[in-house]
C-alpha positions as CSV (number, residue, x, y, z in Angstrom):
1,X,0.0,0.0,0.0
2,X,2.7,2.4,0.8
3,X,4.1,1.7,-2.4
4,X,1.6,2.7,-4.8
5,X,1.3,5.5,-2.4
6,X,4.8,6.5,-2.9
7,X,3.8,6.2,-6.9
8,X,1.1,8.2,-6.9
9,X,2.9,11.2,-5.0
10,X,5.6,10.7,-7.5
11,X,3.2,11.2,-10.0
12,X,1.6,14.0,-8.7
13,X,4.6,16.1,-7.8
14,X,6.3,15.6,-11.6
15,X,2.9,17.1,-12.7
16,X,2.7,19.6,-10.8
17,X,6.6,20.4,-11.6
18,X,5.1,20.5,-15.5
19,X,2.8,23.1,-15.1
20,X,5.0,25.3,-13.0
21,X,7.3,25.2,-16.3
22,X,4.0,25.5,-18.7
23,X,3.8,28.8,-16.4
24,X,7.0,29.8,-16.9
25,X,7.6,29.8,-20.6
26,X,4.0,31.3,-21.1
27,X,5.4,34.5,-19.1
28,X,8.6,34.6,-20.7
29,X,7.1,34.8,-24.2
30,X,4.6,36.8,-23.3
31,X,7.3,38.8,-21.6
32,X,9.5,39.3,-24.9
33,X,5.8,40.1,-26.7
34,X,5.4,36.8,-28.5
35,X,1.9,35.6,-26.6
36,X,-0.5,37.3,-25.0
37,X,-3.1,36.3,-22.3
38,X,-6.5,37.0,-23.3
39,X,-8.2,35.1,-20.2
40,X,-6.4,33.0,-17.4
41,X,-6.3,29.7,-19.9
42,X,-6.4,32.1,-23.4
43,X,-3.3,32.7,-25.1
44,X,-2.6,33.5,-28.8
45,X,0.2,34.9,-30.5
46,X,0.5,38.7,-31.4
47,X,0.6,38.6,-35.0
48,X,1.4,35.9,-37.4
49,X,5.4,35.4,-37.3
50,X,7.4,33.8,-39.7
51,X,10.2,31.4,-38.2
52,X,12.8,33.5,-39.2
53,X,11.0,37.0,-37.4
54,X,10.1,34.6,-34.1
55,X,14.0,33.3,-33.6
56,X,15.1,37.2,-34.2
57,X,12.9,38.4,-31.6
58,X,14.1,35.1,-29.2
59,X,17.8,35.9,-30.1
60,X,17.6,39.7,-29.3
61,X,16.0,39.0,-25.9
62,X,18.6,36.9,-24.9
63,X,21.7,38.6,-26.7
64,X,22.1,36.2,-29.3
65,X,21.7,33.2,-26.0
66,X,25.0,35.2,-24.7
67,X,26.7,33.3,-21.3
68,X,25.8,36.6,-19.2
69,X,22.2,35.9,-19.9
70,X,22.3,32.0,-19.1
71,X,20.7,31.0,-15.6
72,X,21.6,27.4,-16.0
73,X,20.1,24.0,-17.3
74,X,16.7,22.2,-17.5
75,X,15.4,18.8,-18.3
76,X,15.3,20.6,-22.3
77,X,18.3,21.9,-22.1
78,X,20.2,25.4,-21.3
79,X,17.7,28.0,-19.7
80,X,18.2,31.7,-20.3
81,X,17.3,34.8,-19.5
82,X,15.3,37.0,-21.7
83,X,14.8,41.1,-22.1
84,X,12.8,43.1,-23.5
């Protein structure tokens, strides 16, 4: 029993650990003006970006993904900073 209670916590927390990150890139690209939040769960880009416009815009937040603006490393890979 304590087990599959151990599981089910485990489960839990690495969902909860999901959203907080969900959270987090939402407000960074609606930070740099990418997104915006229409309601609490409602979020749509700007305008209609090309690849090449969206990477520019991610690339001059972070000064070209520069080391000053690095804050360290996630399960995805390398996090940085980003300003607008």
């Amino acid at each position: 029993m304590v087990f599959w209670i151990s599981i089910m916590l485990l489960i839990l927390l690495e969902v909860q650990k999901r959203r907080i990150y969900n959270i987090y890139i939402t407000n960074v690209l609606e930070g740099i003006g990418l997104i915006e939040k229409k309601l609490k769960n409602r979020i749509q880009w700007k305008k209609k970006l090309s690849k090449s416009s969206g990477l520019a815009a991610i690339h001059a937040a972070t000064s070209n993904f520069s080391d000053s603006n690095k804050l360290g490393e996630g399960g995805f890979g390398p996090v940085y900073k980003g300003l607008t």
